[in-house]
C-alpha positions, -999 to +999 in steps of 0.1 A: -260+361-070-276+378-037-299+345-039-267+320-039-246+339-013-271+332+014-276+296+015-239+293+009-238+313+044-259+299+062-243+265+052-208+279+061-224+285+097-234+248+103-200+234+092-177+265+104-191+267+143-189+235+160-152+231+142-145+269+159-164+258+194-146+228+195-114+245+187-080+235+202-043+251+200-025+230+179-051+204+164-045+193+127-082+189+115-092+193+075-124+212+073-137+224+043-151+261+046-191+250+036-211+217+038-221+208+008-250+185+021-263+216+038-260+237+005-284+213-011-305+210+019-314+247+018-314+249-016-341+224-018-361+232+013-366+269-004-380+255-035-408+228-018-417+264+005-424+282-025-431+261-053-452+230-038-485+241-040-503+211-020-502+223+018-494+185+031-469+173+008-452+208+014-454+199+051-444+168+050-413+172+027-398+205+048-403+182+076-379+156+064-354+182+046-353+198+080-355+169+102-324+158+071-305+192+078-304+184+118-298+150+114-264+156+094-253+186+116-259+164+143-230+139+129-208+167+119-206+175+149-200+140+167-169+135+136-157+162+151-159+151+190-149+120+180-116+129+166-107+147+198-126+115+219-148+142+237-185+137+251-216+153+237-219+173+268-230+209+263-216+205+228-250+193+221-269+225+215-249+237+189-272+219+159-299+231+171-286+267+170-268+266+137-295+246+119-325+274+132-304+304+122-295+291+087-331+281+085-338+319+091-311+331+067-325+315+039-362+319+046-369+348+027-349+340-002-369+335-037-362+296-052-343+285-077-353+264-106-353+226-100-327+219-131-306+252-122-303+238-085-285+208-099-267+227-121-251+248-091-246+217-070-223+197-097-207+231-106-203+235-065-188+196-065-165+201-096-147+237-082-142+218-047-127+185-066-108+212-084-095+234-057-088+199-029-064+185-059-043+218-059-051+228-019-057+193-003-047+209+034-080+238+027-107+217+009-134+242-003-162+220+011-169+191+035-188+163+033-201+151+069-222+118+059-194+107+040-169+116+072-192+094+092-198+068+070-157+066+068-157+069+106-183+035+114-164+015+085-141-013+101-104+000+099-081-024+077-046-027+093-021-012+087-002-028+061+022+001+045+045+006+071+063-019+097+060-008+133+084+002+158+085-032+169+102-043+139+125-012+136+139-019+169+152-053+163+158-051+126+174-029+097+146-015+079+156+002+048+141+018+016+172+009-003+170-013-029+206-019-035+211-048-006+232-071-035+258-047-043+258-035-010+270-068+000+282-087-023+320-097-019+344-095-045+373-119-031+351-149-027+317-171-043+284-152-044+250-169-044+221-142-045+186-163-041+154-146-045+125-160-025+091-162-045+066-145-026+087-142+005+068-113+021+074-099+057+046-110+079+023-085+101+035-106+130+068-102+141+066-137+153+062-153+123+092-138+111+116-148+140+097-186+132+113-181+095+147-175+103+156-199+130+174-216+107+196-192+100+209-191+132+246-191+137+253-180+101+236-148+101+254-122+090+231-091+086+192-092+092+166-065+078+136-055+058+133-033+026+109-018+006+099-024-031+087-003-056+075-023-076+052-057-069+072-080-097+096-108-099+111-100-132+121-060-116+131-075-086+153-100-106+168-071-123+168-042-094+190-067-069+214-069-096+221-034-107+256-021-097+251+012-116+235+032-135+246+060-156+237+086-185+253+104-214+256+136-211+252+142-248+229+118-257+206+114-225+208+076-231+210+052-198+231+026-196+231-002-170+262-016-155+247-056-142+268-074-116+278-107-135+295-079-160+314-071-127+322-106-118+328-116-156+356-092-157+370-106-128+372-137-141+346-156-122+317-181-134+288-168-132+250-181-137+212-178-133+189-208-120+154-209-123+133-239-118+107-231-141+105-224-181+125-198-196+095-181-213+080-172-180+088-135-177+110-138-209+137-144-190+154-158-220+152-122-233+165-101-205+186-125-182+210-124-211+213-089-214+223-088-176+258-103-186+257-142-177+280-172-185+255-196-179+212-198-179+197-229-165+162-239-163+145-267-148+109-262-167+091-276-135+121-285-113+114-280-072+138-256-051+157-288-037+164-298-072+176-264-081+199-261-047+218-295-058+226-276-090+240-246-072+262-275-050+275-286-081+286-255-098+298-238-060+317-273-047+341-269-080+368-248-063+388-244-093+377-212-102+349-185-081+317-183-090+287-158-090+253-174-086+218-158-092+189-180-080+150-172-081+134-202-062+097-211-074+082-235-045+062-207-029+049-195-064+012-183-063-011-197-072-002-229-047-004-261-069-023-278-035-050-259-042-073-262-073-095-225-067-069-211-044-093-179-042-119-197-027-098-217-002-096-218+035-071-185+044-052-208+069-050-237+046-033-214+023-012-202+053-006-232+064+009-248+031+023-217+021+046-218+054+057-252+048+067-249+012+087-214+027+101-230+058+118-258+032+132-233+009+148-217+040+158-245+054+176-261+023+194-228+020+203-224+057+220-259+049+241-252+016+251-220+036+260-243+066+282-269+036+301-232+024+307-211+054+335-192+028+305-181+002+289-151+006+245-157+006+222-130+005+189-139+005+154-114-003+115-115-012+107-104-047+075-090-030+046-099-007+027-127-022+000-102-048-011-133-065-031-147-033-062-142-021-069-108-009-077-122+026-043-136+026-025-107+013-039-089+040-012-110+063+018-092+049+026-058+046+025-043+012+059-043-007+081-052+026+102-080+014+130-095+041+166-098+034+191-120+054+229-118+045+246-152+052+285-161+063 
């Protein structure tokens, strides 16, 4: 045991003092309480001192376990000044110390076989995985080539949060119940969801998308998803409630047609492609409507002259559910749409959006008295991952109209 503490020491040392020289009130730096490259270092260098029996290849390999140790404390050390954005300065000894006094604490130490030193070190790696899954803010060791490797690698952007900028001029929400939210009971409803209609990493894209909304723009925002899917969005925007039986623990699910059914409006789901996609023919009946209709391959303008004719009959209201399919990936303009041009994609992908949007903004323009509300299903998944990377992940827009 005597034989394990020590390296595990000296190992401590080279991770522990730069992080306690370095030290600043306040700072919220993870640092695991021994390197675990340094615990196999010394480990190893003690068994080539005593157990290679060839004075040069004994040489040479302490050399370049040594040279090894160094090297690494040398970037542990520079994670660490990096994180704070501080020079090298006198900082720069500090390797050179630690490394030569656990060097010396180890030194006298007896070896340990080759197949028992690999035994400690995936025993050592499985009681740190261990510990970091129940402790992540103490991990029980570090890891400084991987810190470093992580550090150098390009930085993806951001994509999980929207930033202040968008805050500011929109309503961002984590809500996901924008229908019934606003929805009005004493006139028509037409709830559309947008294929693929994502919010865009830049802000002016956005603004670009909604100009034609302008002047019947009721509310403006973003919200967030759970869930990446058309056929849960479908359902999720048209939840009014959910409850459970206190005896029985069942759940049942109160759908907004049932609400408008009861009131005696018409209501109806469009969809321009075939039923069977999703099985909508399965569960857009159990969400309570009059009316299905499907175009099997029928365009969003198409499907937007069907909800003129069912809205301009003013003999009775009406409650409209909509998912368009134009901007459905993959693009139909593109036969290998994963090894296409990124701005291509972009490109087409805008057009087919801006028409959706635009054909709406119109039949809103033709109704001022109905009541639109417009959202993504989710950022467009099924694109390339280049493309994806435009959008932030499971931010979808929503725009309330009249």
């Amino acid at each position: 045991m005597k034989r394990l503490l020590y390296p595990l020491i000296a190992s401590a040392l080279i991770t522990i003092v730069p992080f306690l020289l370095t030290f600043e009130k306040g700072q919220d730096i993870v640092r695991g309480l021994f390197g675990y490259e340094y615990f196999a270092l010394l480990l190893f260098i003690i068994l080539v001192k005593n157990k290679v029996s060839k004075n040069f290849l004994r040489i040479i390999l302490l050399i370049l376990l040594t040279g090894t140790l160094f090297i690494i404390s040398w970037i542990d050390l520079h994670n660490l000044l990096a994180i704070k954005e501080w020079n090298t300065s006198w900082y720069g000894i500090i390797p050179f110390i630690t490394t030569g006094l656990s060097l010396a604490i180890v030194s006298p130490l007896k070896p340990f076989k080759f197949n028992t030193i690999c035994f400690i070190l995936f025993v050592a790696l499985i009681l740190h995985l261990e510990t970091y899954n129940r402790y992540a803010a103490q991990p029980l060791a570090q890891f400084p080539t991987i810190d470093y490797l992580e550090r150098i690698a390009p930085k993806p952007v951001q994509r999980n949060d929207v930033t202040e900028e968008f805050r500011k001029k929109y309503t961002v929400t984590d809500s996901v119940t924008i229908t019934r939210d606003f929805v009005d009971t004493t006139r028509n409803n037409v709830i559309i969801l947008v294929e693929s209609w994502g919010v865009p990493l830049d802000i002016q894209r956005f603004e670009k998308q909604l100009v034609v909304f302008k002047g019947i723009t009721n509310t403006t925002g973003i919200h967030n998803r759970m869930y990446s899917r058309t056929r849960t969005a479908e359902r999720e925007d048209l939840i009014k409630a959910i409850t459970r039986d206190s005896i029985t623990k069942q759940k049942d699910t109160l759908f907004l047609p049932n609400v408008f059914n009861d009131l005696g409006y018409q209501t109806a789901f469009l969809f321009g492609g075939d039923s069977l996609e999703h099985y909508r023919f399965k569960y857009i009946k159990n969400i309570g409507f009059n009316e299905d209709i499907y175009g099997n391959g029928l365009n969003d303008q198409t499907m937007i002259s069907k909800i003129n004719s069912i809205i301009a009959d003013s003999t009775q209201k009406h409650f409209v559910a909509w998912t368009t399919a134009d901007t459905k990936f993959p693009i139909t303009e593109f036969q290998d749409i994963y090894n296409s041009n990124v701005d291509s994609i972009y490109s087409v992908y805008t057009v087919k959006l801006q028409n959706t949007l635009a054909q709406i903004a119109e039949l809103a323009h033709k109704y001022p008295t109905t009541r639109f509300i417009i959202q993504g299903d989710h950022n467009p998944i099924l694109s390339p991952i280049e493309f994806q990377k435009k959008f932030y992940k499971r931010w979808v827009p929503y725009i309330i109209l009249n």
